[in-house]
C-alpha positions in Angstrom: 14.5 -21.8 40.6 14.2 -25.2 38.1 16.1 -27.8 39.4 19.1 -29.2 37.3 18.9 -32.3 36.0 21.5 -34.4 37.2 23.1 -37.1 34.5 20.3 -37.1 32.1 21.0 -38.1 28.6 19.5 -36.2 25.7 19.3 -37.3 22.0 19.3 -34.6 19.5 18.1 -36.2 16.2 19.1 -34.0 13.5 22.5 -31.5 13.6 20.9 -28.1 11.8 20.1 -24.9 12.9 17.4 -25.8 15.4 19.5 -29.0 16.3 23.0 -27.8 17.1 21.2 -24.3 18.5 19.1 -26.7 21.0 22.0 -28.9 22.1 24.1 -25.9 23.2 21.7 -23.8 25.2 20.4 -27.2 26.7 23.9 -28.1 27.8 24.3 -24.4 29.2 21.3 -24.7 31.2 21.7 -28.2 32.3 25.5 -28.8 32.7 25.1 -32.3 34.1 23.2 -33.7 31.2 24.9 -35.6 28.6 23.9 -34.4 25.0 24.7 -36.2 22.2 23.6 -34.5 18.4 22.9 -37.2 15.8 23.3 -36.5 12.0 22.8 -38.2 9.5 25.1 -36.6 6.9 28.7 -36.3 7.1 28.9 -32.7 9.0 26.5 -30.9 11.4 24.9 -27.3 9.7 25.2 -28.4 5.9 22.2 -26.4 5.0 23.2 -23.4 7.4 26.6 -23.2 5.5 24.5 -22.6 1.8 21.7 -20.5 3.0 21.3 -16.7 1.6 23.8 -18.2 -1.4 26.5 -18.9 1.2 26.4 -15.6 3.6 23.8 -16.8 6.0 21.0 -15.0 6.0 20.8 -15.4 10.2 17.0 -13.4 10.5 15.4 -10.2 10.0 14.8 -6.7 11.7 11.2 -7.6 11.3 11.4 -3.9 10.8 7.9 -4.1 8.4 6.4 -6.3 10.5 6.0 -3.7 13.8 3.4 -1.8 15.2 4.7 2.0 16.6 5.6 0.2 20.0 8.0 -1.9 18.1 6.1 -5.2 18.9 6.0 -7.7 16.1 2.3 -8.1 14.0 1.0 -9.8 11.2 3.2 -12.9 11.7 0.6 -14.4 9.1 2.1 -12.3 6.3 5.7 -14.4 7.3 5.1 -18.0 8.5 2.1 -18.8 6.1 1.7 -22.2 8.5 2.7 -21.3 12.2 2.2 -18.2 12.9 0.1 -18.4 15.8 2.9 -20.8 17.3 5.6 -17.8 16.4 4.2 -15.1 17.5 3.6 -17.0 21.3 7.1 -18.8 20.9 8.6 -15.3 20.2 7.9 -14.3 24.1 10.6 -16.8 24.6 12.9 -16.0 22.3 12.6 -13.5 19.9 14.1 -11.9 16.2 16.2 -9.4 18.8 17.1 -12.2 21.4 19.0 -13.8 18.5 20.7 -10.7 16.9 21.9 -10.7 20.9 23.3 -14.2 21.0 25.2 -14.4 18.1 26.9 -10.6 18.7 27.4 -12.0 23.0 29.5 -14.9 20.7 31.7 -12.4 18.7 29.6 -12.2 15.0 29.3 -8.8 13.7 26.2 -8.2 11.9 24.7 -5.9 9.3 21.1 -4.9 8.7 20.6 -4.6 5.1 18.2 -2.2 3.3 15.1 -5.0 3.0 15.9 -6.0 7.0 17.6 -9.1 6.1 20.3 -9.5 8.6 23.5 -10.9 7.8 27.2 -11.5 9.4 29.3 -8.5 8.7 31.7 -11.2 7.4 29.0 -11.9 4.5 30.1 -15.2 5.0 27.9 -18.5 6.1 31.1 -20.6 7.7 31.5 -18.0 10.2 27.8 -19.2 11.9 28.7 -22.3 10.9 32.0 -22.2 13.2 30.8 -20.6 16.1 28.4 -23.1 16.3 30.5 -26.0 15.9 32.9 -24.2 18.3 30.4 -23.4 20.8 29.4 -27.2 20.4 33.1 -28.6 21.5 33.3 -26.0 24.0 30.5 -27.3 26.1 31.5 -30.8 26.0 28.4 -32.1 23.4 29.2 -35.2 21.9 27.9 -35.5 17.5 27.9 -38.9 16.0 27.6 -37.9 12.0 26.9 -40.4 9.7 24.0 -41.6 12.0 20.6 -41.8 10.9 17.9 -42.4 12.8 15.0 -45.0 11.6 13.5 -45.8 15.4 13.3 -43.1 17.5 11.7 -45.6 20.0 15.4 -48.0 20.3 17.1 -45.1 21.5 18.9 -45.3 24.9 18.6 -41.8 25.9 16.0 -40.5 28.5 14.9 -37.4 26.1 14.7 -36.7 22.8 14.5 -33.8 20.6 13.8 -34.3 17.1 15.3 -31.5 14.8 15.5 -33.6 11.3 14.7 -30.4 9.3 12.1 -30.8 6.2 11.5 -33.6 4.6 10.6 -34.3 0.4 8.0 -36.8 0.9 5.5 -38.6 3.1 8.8 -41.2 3.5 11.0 -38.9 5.0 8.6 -39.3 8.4 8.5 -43.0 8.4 11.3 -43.2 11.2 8.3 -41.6 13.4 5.6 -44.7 12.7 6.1 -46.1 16.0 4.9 -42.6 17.7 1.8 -42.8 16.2 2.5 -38.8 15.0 0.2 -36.7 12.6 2.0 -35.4 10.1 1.3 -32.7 7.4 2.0 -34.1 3.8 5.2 -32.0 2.7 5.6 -30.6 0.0 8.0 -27.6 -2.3 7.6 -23.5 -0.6 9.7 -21.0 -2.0 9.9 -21.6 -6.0 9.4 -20.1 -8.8 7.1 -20.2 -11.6 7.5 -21.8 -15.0 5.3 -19.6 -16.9 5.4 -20.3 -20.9 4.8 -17.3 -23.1 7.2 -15.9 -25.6 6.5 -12.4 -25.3 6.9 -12.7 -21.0 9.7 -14.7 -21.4 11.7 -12.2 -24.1 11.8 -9.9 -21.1 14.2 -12.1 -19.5 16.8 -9.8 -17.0 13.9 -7.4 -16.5 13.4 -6.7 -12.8 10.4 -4.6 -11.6 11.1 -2.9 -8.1 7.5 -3.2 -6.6 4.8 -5.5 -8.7 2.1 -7.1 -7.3 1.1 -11.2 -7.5 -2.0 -12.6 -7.2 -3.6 -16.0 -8.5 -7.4 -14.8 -9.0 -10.1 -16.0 -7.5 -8.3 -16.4 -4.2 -7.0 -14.4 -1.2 -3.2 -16.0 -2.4 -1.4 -12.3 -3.3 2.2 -11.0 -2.8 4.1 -7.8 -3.1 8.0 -7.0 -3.9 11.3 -7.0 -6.5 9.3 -9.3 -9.5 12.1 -10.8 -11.7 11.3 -12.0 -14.9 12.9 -15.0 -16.7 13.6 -17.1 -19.8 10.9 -19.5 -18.2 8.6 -17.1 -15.9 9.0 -15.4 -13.1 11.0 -15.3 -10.1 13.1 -13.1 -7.2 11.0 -12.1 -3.8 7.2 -11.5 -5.1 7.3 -14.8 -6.6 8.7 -16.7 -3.9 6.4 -14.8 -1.2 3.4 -15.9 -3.2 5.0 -19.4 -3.8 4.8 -19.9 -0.1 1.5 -18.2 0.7 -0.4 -20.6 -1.9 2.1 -23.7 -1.5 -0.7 -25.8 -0.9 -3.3 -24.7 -2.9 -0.2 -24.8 -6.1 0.4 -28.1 -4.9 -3.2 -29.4 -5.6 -3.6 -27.7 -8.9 -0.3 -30.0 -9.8 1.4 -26.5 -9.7 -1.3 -24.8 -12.7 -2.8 -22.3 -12.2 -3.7 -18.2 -13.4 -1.2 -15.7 -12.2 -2.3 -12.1 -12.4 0.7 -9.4 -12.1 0.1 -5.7 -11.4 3.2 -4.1 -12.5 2.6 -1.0 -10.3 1.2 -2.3 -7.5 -1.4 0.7 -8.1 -5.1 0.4 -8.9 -6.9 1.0 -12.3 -8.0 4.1 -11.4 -4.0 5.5 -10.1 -2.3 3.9 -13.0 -5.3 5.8 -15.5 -3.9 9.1 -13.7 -0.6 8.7 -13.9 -1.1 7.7 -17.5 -3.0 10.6 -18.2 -0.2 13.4 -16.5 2.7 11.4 -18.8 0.4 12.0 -21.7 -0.9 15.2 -21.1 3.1 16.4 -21.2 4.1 14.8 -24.5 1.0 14.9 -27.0 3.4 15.0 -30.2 5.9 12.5 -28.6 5.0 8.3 -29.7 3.8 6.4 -26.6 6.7 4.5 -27.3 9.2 6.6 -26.5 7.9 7.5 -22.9 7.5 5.7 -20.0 6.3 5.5 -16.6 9.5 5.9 -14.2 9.1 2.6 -12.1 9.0 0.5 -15.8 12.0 0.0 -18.0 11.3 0.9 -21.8 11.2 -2.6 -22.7 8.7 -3.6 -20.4 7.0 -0.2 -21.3 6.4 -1.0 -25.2 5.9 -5.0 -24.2 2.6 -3.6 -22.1 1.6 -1.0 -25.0 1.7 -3.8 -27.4 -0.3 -6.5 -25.1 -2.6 -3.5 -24.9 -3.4 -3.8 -28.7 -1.8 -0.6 -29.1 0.0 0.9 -32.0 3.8 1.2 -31.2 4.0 4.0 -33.4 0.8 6.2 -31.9 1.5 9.6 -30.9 0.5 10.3 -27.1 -2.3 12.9 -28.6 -4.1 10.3 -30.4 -5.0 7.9 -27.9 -8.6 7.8 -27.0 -10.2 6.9 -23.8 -10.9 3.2 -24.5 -6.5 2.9 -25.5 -6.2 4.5 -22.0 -8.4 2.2 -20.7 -6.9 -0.9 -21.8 -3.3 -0.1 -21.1 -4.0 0.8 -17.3 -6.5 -2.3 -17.0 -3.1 -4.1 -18.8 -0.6 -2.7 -16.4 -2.7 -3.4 -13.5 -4.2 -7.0 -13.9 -1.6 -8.6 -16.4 -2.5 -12.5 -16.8 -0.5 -15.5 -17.4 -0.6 -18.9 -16.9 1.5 -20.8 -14.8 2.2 -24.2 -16.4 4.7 -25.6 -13.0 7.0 -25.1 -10.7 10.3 -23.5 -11.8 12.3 -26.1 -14.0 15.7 -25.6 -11.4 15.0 -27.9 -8.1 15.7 -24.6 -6.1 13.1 -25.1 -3.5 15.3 -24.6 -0.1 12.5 -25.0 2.6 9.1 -27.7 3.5 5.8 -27.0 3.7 4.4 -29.5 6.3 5.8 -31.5 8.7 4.3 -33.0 12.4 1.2 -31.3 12.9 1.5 -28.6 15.2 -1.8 -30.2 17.3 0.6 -32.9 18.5 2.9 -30.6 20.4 2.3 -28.5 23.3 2.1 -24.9 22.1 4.5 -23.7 25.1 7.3 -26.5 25.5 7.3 -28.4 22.2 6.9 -31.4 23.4 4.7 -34.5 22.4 1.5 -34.7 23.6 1.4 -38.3 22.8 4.9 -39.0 24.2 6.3 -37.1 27.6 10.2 -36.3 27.2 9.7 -36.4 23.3 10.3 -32.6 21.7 10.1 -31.4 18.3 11.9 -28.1 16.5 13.2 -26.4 13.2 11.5 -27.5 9.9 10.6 -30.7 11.1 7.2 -29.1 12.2 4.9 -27.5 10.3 6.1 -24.0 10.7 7.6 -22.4 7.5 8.2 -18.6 6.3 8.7 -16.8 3.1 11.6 -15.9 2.3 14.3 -13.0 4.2 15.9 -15.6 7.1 12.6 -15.9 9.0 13.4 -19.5 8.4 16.1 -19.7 10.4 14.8 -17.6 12.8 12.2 -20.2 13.2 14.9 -22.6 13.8 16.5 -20.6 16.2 13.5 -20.0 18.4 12.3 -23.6 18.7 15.3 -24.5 19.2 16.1 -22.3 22.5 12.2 -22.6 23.6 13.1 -26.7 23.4 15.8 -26.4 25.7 14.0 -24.1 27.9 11.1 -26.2 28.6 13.5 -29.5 29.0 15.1 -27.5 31.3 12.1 -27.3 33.7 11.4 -31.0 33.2 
């Protein structure tokens, strides 16, 4: 078995998910050492107690993401940046391992519909207490108010640097003396400011299962597509914000969107036009309407189509039918920036993932240096596979310092 270590002192440098998580499974597995969490803000988990608009979303089934054995796949449809990291970290700790921590601590939880899993309590402060409990419990000193600028002049033999995402290039300056690689961050998980008045007039509309794509590129996205009085938003949009994050970033957030409001091809949404017309030949085109699209959407798409509103299904030719299924299917806008609200919860970019070890998290550069959470470049669209992220390096941290 690992030998404990005896009286070692271990900095945690930054008191979020990943942080706070770390500390307490490092003081479980090392009972000797003395932890101490750093933060620099007035309270440890500030950003844990807002997430999933203040009921926490903790992680997710992963229930889409599993082949018939129940293993997790395609971890590159989830953490755009990482995924080769999570998939390997995940043999360590995984989505289940944390659904089986937090119920071992007393927090009920709920699966919803889309696999987002929540507490039963629907609210965030319960996490946030059993943390902070936990925390006490173990004897885990915090020092808020502290911020870090010289990771270098602290006393402690280890250090685990959990400072969460960071705005700009400046946010990493307190690692200059290490010598670490960092990727440039910048905004995932926003949505698009997309001016046109006949989009925008849809405002409220929300289309169950549209598809997003920016053409000319492999960037694409599937879900709930909400339209607003400045573009588009809800989980397509944010999925696709994070998939093409970088490439948004250096088209100073520009760019052609294409949206295919029933995720079908030409050819399906021609049929299905065809069977809706073929049933109401003296009925206006306007006054039907294919199930999955409201009416205003509906008569919005005939009239982009270049299509009378007041046409009688039985008069439509070929080349109408035509354009209205190419119109449904391959719909595009222009994205003129990022969406005017600074909403963006979650980095992309952060220390390069070639500076750390792959299995313990720890510096190359620097032995007894660790990294986890959003301070690395790992980050996930949108359905708590954040903070599943946070959880999971977090535990795999504490782990490897374990076997130091």
């Amino acid at each position: 078995m690992p030998h404990q270590m005896q009286n070692k002192s271990i900095a945690i440098i930054g008191g979020g998910a990943a942080g706070c998580f770390c500390a307490i499974e490092l003081k479980r597995l090392n009972p000797n050492c003395n932890v101490t969490i750093y933060e620099s803000q007035d309270r440890l988990l500030a950003k844990v107690a807002i997430t999933g608009g203040g009921r926490c979303n903790l992680t997710n089934s992963f229930k889409d993401f599993r082949d018939a054995n129940g293993n997790i796949t395609s971890l590159e449809h989830v953490y755009p940046r990482g995924y080769r990291l999570m998939k390997r970290l995940f043999n360590v700790f995984s989505p289940d391992d944390t659904t089986r921590w937090f119920e071992s601590h007393g927090v009920r939880l709920v699966t919803q519909e889309d696999s987002c899993i929540f507490p039963k309590s629907q609210d965030a402060m319960e996490i946030v207490h059993t943390l902070e409990n936990l925390i006490r419990q173990e004897g885990i000193q915090v020092k808020t108010g502290h911020k870090i600028t010289d990771i270098t002049a602290l006393k402690e033999d280890i250090k685990v640097i959990t400072t969460g995402g960071k705005k700009t290039d400046k946010g990493y300056e307190f690692l200059s003396k290490l010598d670490i690689e960092t990727e440039k961050p910048i905004p995932s998980l926003f949505t698009f400011e997309i001016k046109d008045k006949g989009l925008n007039s849809l405002s409220g509309t929300v289309v169950d299962n549209a598809t997003l794509s920016i053409p000319s590129t492999r960037f694409r996205s599937q879900g709930i597509l909400l339209i607003t009085d400045w573009g588009t938003s809800g989980p397509a949009t944010l999925k696709l914000s994070s998939y093409a994050a970088r490439f948004l970033s250096d088209s100073n957030y520009t760019s052609p969107l294409t949206i295919n409001w029933l995720s079908k091809n030409q050819e399906e949404a021609l049929i299905i036009l065809k069977e809706i017309i073929s049933g109401n030949k003296q009925k206006k085109l306007s006054s039907i309407n294919i199930p999955t699209l409201t009416s205003r959407l509906w008569n919005y798409l005939i009239t982009r189509a270049q299509i009378r509103e007041d046409i009688r299904c039985g008069e439509i030719g070929s080349k109408q039918l035509n354009r209205l299924s190419a119109t449904i299917t391959s719909d595009t806008y222009q994205i003129t920036a990022k969406g005017r609200f600074k909403e963006e919860f979650v980095t992309c970019g952060g220390v390069s993932l070639n500076e750390i070890d792959p299995n313990t998290l720890q510096s190359k550069k620097h032995p007894g240096i660790y990294f986890a959470g959003e301070v690395l470049d790992i980050d996930a669209i949108t359905g708590g596979f954040n903070l599943q992220a946070a959880w999971t390096t977090g535990y795999v941290a504490a782990k490897s310092i374990q076997l130091v």
